[in-house]
N, CA, C and O atoms as a GROMACS GRO file, in nm:
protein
  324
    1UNK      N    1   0.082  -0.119   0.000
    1UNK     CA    2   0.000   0.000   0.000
    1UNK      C    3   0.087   0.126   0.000
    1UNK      O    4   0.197   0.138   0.054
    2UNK      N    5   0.016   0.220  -0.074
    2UNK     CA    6   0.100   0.355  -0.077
    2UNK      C    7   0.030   0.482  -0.004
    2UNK      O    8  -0.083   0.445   0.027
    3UNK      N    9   0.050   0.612   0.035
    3UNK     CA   10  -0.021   0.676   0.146
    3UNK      C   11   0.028   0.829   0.073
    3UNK      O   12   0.142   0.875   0.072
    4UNK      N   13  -0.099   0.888   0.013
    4UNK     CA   14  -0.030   1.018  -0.029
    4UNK      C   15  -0.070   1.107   0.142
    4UNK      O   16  -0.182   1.074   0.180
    5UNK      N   17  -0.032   1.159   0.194
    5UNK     CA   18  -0.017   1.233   0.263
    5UNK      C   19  -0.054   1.394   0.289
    5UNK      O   20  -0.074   1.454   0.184
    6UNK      N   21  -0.064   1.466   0.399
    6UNK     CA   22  -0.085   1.592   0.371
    6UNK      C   23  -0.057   1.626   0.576
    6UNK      O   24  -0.125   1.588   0.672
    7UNK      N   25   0.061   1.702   0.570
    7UNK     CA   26   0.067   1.746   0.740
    7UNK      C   27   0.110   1.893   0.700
    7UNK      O   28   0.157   1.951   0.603
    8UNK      N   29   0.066   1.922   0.830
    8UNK     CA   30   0.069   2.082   0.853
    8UNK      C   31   0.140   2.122   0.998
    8UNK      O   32   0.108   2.075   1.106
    9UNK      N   33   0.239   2.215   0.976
    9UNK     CA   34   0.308   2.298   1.100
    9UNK      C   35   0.228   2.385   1.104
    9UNK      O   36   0.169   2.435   1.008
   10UNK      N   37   0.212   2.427   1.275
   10UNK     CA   38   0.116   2.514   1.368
   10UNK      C   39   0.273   2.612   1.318
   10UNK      O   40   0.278   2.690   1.222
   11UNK      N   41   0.372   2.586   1.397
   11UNK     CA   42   0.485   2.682   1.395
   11UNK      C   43   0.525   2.771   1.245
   11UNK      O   44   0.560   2.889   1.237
   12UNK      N   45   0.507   2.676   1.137
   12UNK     CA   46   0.571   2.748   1.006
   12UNK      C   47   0.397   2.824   0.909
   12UNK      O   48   0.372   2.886   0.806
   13UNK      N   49   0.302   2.748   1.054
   13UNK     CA   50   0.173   2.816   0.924
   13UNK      C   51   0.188   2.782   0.773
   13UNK      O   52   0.175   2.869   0.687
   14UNK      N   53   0.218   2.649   0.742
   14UNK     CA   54   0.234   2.561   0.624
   14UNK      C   55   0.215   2.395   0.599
   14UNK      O   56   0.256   2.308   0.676
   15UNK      N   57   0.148   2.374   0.481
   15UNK     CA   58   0.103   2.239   0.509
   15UNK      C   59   0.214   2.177   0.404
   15UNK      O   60   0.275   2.243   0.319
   16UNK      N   61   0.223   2.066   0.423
   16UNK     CA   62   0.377   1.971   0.302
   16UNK      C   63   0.279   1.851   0.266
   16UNK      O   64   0.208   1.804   0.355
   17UNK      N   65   0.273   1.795   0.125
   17UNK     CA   66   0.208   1.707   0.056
   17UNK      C   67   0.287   1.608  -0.003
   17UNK      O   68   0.357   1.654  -0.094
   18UNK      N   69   0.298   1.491   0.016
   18UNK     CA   70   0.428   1.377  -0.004
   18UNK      C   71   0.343   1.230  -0.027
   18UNK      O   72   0.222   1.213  -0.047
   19UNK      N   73   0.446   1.140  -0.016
   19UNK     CA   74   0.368   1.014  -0.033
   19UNK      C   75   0.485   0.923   0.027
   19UNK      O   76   0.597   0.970   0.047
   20UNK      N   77   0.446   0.770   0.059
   20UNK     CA   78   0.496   0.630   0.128
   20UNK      C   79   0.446   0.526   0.123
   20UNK      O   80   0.344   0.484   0.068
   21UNK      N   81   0.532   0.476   0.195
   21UNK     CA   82   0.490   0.329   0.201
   21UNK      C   83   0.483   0.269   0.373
   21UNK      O   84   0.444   0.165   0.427
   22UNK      N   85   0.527   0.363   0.408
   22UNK     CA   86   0.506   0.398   0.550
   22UNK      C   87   0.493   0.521   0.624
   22UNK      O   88   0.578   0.602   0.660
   23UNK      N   89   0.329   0.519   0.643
   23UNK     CA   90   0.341   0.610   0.709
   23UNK      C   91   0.360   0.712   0.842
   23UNK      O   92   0.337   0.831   0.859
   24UNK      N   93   0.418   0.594   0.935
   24UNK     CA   94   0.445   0.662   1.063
   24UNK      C   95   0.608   0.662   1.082
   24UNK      O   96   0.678   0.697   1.177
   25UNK      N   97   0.640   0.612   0.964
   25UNK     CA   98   0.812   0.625   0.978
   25UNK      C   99   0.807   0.708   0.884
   25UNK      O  100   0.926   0.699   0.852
   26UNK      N  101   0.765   0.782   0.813
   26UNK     CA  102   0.767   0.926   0.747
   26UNK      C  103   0.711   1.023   0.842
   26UNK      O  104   0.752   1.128   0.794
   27UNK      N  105   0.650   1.051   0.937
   27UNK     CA  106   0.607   1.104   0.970
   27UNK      C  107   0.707   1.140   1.077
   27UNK      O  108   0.730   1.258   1.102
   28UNK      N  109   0.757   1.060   1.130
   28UNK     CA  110   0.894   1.050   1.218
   28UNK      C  111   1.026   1.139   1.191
   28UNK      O  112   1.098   1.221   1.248
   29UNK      N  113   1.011   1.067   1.061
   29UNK     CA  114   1.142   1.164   1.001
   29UNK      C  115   1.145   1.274   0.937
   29UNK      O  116   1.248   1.322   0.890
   30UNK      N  117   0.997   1.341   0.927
   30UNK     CA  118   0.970   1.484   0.883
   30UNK      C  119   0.992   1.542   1.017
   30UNK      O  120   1.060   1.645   1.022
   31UNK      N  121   0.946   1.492   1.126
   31UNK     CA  122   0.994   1.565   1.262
   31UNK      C  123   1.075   1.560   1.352
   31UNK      O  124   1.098   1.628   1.453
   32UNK      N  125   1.120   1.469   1.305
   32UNK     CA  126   1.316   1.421   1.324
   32UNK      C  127   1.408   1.580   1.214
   32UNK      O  128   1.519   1.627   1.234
   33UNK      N  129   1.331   1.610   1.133
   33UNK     CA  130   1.377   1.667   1.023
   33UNK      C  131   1.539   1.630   0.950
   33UNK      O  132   1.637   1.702   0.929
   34UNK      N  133   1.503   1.443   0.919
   34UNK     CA  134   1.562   1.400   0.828
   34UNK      C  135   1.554   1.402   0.690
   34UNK      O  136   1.629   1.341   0.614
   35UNK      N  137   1.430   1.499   0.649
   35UNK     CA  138   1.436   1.475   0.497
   35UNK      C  139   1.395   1.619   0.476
   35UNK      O  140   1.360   1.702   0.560
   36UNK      N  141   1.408   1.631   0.339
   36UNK     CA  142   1.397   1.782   0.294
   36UNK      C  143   1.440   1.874   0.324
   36UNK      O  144   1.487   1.891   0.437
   37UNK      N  145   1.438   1.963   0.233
   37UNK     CA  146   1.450   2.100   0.272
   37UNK      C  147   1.320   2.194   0.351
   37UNK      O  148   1.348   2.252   0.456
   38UNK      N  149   1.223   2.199   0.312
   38UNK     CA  150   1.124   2.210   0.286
   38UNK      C  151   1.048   2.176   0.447
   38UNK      O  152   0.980   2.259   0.507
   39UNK      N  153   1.068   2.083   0.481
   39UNK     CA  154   0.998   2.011   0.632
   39UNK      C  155   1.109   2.057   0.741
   39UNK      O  156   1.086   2.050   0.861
   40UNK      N  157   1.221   2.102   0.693
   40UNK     CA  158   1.322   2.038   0.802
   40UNK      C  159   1.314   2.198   0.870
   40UNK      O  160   1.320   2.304   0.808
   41UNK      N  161   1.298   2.177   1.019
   41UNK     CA  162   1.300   2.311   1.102
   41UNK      C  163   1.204   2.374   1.107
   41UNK      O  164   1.205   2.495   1.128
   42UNK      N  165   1.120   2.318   1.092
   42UNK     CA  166   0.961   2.387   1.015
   42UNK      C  167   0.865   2.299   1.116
   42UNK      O  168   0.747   2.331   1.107
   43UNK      N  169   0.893   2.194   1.211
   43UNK     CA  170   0.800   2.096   1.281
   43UNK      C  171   0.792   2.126   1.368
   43UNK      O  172   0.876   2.213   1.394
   44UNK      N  173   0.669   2.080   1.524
   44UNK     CA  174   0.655   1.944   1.459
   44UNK      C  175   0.509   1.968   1.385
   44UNK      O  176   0.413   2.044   1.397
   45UNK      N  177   0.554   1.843   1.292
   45UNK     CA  178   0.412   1.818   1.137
   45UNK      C  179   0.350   1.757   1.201
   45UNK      O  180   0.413   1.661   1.246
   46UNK      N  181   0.193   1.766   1.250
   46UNK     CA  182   0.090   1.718   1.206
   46UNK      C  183   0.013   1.663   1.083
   46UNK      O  184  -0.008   1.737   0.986
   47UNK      N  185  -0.024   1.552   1.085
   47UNK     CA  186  -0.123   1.443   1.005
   47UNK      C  187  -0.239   1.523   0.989
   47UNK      O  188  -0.312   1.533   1.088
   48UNK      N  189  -0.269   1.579   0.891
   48UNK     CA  190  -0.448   1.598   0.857
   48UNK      C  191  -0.502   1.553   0.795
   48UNK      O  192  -0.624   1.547   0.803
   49UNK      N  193  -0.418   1.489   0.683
   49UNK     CA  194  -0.493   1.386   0.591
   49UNK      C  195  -0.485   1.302   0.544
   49UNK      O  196  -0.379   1.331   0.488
   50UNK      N  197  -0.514   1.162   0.495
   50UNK     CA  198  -0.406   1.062   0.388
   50UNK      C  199  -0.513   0.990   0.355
   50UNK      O  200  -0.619   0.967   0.413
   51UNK      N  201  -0.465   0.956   0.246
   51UNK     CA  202  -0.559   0.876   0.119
   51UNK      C  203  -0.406   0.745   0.086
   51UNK      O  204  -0.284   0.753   0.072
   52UNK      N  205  -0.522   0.626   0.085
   52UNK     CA  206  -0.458   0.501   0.045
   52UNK      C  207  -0.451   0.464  -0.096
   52UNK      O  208  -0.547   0.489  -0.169
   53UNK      N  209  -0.382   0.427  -0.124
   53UNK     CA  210  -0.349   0.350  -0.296
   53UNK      C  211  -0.268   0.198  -0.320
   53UNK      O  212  -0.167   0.165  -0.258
   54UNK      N  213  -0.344   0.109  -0.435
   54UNK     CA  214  -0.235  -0.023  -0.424
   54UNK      C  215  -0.147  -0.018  -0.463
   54UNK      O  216  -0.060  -0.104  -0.446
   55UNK      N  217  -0.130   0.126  -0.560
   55UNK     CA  218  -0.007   0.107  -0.683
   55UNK      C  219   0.071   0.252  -0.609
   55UNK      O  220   0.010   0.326  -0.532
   56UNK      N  221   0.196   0.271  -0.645
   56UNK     CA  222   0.319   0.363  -0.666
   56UNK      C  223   0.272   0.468  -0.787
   56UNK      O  224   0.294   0.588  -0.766
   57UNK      N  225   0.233   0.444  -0.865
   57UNK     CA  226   0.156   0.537  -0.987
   57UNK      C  227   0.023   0.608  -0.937
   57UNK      O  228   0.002   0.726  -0.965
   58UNK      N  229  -0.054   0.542  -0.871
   58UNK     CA  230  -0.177   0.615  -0.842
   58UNK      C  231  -0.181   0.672  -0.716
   58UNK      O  232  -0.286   0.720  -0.673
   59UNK      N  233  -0.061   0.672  -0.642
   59UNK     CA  234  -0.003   0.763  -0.507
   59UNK      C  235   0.037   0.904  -0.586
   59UNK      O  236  -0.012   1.014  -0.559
   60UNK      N  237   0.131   0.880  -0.683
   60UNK     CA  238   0.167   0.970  -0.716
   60UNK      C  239   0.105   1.091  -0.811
   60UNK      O  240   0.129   1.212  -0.811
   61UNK      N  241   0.046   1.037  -0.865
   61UNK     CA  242  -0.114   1.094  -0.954
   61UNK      C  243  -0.158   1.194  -0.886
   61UNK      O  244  -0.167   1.312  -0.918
   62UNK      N  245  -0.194   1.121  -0.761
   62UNK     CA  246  -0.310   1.173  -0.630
   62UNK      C  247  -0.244   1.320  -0.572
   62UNK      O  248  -0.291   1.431  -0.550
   63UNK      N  249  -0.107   1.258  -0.559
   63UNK     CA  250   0.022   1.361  -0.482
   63UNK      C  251  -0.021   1.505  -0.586
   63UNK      O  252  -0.086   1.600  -0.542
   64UNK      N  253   0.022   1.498  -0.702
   64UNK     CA  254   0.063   1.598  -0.764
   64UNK      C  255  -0.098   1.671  -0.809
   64UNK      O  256  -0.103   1.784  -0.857
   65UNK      N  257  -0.211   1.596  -0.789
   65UNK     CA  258  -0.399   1.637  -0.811
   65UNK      C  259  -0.399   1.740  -0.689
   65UNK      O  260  -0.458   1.848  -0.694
   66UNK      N  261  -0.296   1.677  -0.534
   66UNK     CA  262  -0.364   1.778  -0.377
   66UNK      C  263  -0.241   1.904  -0.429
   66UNK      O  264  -0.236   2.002  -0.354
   67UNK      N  265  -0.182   1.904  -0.504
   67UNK     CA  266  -0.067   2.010  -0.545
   67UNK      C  267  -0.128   2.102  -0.596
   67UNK      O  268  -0.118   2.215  -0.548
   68UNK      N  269  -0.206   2.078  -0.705
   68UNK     CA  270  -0.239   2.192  -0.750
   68UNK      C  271  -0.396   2.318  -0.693
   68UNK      O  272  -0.467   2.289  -0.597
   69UNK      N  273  -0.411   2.408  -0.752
   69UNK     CA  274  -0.534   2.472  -0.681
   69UNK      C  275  -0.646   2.366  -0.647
   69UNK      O  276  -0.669   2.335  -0.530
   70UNK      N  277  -0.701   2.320  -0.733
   70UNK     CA  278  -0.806   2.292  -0.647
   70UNK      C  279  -0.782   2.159  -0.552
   70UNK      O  280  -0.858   2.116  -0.466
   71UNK      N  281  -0.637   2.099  -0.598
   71UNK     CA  282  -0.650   1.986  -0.486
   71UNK      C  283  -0.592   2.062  -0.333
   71UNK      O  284  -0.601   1.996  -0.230
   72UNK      N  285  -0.547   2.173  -0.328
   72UNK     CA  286  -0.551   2.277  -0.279
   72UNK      C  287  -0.688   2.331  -0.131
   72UNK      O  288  -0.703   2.345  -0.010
   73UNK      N  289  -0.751   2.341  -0.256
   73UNK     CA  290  -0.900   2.393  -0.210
   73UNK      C  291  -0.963   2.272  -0.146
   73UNK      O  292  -0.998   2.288  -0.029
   74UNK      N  293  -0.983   2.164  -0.197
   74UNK     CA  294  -1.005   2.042  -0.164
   74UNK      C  295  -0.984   1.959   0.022
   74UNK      O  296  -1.050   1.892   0.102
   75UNK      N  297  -0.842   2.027   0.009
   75UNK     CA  298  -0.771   1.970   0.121
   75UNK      C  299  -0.812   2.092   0.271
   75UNK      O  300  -0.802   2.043   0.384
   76UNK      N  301  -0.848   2.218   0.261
   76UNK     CA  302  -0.884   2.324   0.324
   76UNK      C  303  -1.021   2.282   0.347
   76UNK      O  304  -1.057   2.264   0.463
   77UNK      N  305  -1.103   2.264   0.249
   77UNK     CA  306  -1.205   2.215   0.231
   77UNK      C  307  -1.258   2.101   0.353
   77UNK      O  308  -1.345   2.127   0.436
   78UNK      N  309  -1.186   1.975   0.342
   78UNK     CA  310  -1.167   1.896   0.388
   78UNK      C  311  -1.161   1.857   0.558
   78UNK      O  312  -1.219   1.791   0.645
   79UNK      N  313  -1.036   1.957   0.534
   79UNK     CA  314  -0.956   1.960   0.682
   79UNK      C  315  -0.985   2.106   0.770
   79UNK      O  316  -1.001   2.106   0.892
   80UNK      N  317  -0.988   2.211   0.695
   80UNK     CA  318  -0.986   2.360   0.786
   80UNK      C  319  -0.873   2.374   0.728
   80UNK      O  320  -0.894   2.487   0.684
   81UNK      N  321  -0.756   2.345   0.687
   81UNK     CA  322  -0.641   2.406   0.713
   81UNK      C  323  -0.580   2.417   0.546
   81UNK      O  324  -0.471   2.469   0.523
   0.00000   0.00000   0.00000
């Protein structure tokens, strides 16, 4: 299973949109701030959203649909945030 993702810092007032295959050892290491530029110093990330997939292709589909405006709007929509 694959997990597109969506967490948000209270501290940086910004949400980060990613994907896995695990998702509480990503979630770890966004607030470990082992990965990125982007996450790192910016935590700790909160979980607001995630959507499941069987394939690596349709994680990533999904990833780059909450990227743009309305997957955007969608996710505010959704969550508040």
């Amino acid at each position: 299973m694959y997990f597109v993702y969506v967490l948000y810092s209270e501290k940086a007032k910004c949400k980060y949109t990613g994907y896995t295959e695990d998702l509480t050892r990503r979630l770890n290491e966004h607030n470990q701030g082992l990965l990125g530029k982007f996450t790192k110093g910016k935590g700790p990330w909160v979980l607001i959203h995630v959507e499941e997939f069987s394939t690596i292709k349709e994680a990533i589909i999904r990833e780059k649909e909450i990227k743009t405006g309305k997957g955007r709007d969608y996710i505010k929509q959704k969550t508040g945030y």
